[in-house]
C-alpha positions as CSV (number, residue, x, y, z in Angstrom):
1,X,-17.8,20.1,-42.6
2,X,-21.0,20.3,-44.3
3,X,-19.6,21.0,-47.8
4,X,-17.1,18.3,-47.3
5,X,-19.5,15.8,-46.4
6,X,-21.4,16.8,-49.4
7,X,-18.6,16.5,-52.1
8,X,-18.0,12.7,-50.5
9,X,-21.6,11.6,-51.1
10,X,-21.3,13.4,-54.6
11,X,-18.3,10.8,-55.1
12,X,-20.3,7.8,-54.0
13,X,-22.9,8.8,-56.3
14,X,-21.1,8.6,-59.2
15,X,-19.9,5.0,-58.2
16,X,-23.1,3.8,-58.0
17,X,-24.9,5.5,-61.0
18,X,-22.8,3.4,-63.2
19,X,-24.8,0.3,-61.8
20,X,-28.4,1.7,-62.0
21,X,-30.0,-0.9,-64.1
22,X,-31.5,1.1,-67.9
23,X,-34.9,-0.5,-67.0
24,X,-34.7,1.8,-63.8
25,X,-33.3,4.7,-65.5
26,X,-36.2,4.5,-68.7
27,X,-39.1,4.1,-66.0
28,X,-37.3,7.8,-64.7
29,X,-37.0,9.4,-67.8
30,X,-40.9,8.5,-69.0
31,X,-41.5,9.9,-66.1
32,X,-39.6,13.2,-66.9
33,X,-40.4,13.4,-69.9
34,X,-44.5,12.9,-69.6
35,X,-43.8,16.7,-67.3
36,X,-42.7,18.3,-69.7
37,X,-44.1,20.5,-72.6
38,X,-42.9,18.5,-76.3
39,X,-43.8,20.5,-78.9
40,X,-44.4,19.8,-82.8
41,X,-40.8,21.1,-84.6
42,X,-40.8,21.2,-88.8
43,X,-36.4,20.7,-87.9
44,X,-36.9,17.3,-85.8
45,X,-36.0,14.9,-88.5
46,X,-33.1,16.9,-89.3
47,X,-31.7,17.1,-85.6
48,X,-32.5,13.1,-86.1
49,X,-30.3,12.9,-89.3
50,X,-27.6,14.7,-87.5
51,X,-27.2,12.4,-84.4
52,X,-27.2,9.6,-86.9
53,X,-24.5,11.4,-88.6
54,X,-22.1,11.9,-85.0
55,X,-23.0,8.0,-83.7
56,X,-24.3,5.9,-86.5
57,X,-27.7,4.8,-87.6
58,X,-27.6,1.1,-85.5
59,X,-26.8,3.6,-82.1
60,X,-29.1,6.9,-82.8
61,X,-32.0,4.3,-83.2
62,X,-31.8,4.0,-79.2
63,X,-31.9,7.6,-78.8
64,X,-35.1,9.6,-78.1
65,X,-34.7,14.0,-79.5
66,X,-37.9,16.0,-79.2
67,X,-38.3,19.5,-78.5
68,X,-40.0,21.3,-75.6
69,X,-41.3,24.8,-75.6
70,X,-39.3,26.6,-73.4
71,X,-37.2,30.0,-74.0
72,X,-34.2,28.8,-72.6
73,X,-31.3,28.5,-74.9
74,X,-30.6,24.9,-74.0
75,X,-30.7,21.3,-74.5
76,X,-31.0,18.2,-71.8
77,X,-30.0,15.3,-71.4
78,X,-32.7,13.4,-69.9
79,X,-32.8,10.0,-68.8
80,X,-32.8,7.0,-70.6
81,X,-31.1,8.2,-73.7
82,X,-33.5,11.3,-74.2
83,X,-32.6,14.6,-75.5
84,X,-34.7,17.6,-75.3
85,X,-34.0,20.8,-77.0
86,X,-35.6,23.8,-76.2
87,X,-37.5,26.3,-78.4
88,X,-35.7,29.2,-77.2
89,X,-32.6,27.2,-79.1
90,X,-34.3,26.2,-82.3
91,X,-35.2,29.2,-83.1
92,X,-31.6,30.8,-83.0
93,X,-31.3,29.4,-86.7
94,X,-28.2,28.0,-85.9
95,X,-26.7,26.0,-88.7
96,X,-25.9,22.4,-89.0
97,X,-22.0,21.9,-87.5
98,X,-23.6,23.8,-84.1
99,X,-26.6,22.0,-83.5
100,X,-24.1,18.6,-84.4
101,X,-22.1,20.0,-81.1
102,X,-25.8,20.4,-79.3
103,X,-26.4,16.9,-79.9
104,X,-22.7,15.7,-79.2
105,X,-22.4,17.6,-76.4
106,X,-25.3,16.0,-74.6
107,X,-24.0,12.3,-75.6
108,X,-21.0,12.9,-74.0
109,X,-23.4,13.5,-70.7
110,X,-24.5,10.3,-71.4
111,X,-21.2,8.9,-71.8
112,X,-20.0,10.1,-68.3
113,X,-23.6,9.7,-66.4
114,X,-23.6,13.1,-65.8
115,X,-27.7,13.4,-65.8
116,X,-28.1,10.8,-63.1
117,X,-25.4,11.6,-61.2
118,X,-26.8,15.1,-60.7
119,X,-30.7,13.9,-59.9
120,X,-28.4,12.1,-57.2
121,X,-26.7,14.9,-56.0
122,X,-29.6,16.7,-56.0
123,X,-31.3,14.2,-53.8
124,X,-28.7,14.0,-51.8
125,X,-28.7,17.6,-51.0
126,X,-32.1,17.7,-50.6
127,X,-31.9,15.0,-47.7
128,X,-28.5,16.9,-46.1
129,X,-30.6,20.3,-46.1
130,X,-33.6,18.8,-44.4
131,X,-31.6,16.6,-41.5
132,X,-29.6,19.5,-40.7
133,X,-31.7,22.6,-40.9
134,X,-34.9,20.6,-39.6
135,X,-37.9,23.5,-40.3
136,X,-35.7,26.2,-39.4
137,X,-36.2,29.0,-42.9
138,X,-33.3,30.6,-42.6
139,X,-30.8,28.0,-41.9
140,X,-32.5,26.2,-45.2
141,X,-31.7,29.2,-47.1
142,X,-28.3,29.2,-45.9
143,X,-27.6,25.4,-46.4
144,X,-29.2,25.5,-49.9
145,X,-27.2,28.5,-51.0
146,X,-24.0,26.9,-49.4
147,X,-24.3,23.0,-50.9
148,X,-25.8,24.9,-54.3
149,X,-22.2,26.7,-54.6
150,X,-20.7,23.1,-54.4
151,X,-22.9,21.5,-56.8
152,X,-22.1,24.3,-59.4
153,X,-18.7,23.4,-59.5
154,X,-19.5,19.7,-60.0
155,X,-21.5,21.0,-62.9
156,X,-18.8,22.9,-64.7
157,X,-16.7,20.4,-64.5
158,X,-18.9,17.9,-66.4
159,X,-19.7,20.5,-68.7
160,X,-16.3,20.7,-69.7
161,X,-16.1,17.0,-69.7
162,X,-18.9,16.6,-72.0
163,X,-17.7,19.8,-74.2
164,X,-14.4,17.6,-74.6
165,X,-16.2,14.4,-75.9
166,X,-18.2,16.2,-77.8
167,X,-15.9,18.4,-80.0
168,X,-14.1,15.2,-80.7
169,X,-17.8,13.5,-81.8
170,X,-18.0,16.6,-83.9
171,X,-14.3,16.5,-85.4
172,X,-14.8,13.3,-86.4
173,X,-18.1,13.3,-88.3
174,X,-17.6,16.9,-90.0
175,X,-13.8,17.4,-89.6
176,X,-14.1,20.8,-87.9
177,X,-14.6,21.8,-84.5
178,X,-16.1,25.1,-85.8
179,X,-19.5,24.2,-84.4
180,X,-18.5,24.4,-80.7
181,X,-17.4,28.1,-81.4
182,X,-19.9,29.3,-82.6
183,X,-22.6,27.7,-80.2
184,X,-20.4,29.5,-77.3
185,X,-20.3,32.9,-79.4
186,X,-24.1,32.6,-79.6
187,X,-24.2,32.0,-76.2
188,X,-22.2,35.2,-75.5
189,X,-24.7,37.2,-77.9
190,X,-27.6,35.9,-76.1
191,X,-26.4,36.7,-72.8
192,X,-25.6,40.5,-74.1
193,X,-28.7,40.7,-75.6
194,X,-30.3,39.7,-72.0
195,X,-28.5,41.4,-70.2
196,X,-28.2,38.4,-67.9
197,X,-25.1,37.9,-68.3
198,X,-23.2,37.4,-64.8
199,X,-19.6,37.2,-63.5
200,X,-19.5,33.9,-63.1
201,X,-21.3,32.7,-66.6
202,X,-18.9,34.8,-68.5
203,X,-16.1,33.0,-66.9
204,X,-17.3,29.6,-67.6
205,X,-18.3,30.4,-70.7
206,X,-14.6,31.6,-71.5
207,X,-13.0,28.8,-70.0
208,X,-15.6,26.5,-71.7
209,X,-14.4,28.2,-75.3
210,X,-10.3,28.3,-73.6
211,X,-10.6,24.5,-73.5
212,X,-12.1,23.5,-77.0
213,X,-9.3,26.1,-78.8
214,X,-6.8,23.9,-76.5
215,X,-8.2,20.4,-78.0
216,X,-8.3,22.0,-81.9
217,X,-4.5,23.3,-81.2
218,X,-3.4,19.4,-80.3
């Protein structure tokens, strides 16, 4: 009942999202983005040059790319047409086609309002967890852990989404969809090197690779 509930509000969310005005969704993302830790990167122009490779110069104007120092191999969409790419990436050395994938892959976020539709999700889970559990601890726990299995699925899935339009961003700017192979190879080597890796992050990972071999193969 309670996951079920859940998965219906995360549907409503995504019909409203696409209404939030941008002046609403810039004032979040300053917001967002004054929290976090930007950091001086020698390679910033040349992640710019790249987006204005995938979408045009007239488009990747409205875009904002910084880096924050953070270990995390990982990039962000954040909102209002801001992209953060963490340290723990940059420093991977990966080559151009990959980082083009980074970058493409987080447009197509954009594209499908995948970053606010999960700050509403995750409000709206916040709210379900508090009217239902009240101050009870351990019924919290048990709430969050069960809603938090939900909301992973709805994340994989626009992962993959966002993977799709952004092999084809990359395909069409540097013929290849090499890029998006080898950022999920690094991925695997990272995760080795961790050894973080978990059952279900090697799955998704897998199916995340499956899918873009599928899309080269059409």
């Amino acid at each position: 009942m309670l996951i079920g509930i859940y998965v219906l509000l995360g549907f409503a969310v995504r019909l409203v999202v696409p209404y939030v005005p941008a002046s609403l969704e810039n004032q979040l993302g300053q917001m967002i983005k004054s929290t976090l830790p930007i950091t001086e990167h020698s390679e910033l122009e040349s992640y710019e040059a790249i987006l204005t490779k995938l979408i045009g110069a007239d488009e990747a104007e409205d875009y904002d790319v910084f880096v924050i120092s953070n270990t995390e191999f990982n990039a962000y969409a954040v909102p209002g047409k801001k992209i953060a790419i963490c340290t723990g990436m940059t420093e991977e050395g990966l080559d151009e086609e990959t980082i083009a994938f980074v970058l493409a892959h987080e447009l197509g976020h954009f594209e499908n309002h995948d970053h606010m539709n999960q700050y509403g999700r995750m409000l709206v889970l916040t709210m379900m967890v508090q009217i239902v559990t009240g101050s009870d601890s351990d019924l919290t726990n048990f709430a969050t852990g069960l809603l938090a299995t939900t909301e992973m699925k709805f994340s994989q899935n626009d992962e993959l989404k966002a993977d799709a339009y952004g092999v084809q961003l990359l395909n069409d700017a540097y013929g290849s969809y090499e890029g998006a192979i080898t950022l999920f190879n690094k991925v695997d080597d990272i995760q080795d090197r961790s050894q973080l890796q978990s059952y279900l992050i090697v799955i998704h990972t897998r199916k995340r690779i499956e899918a873009i071999v599928e899309l080269m193969e059409e």
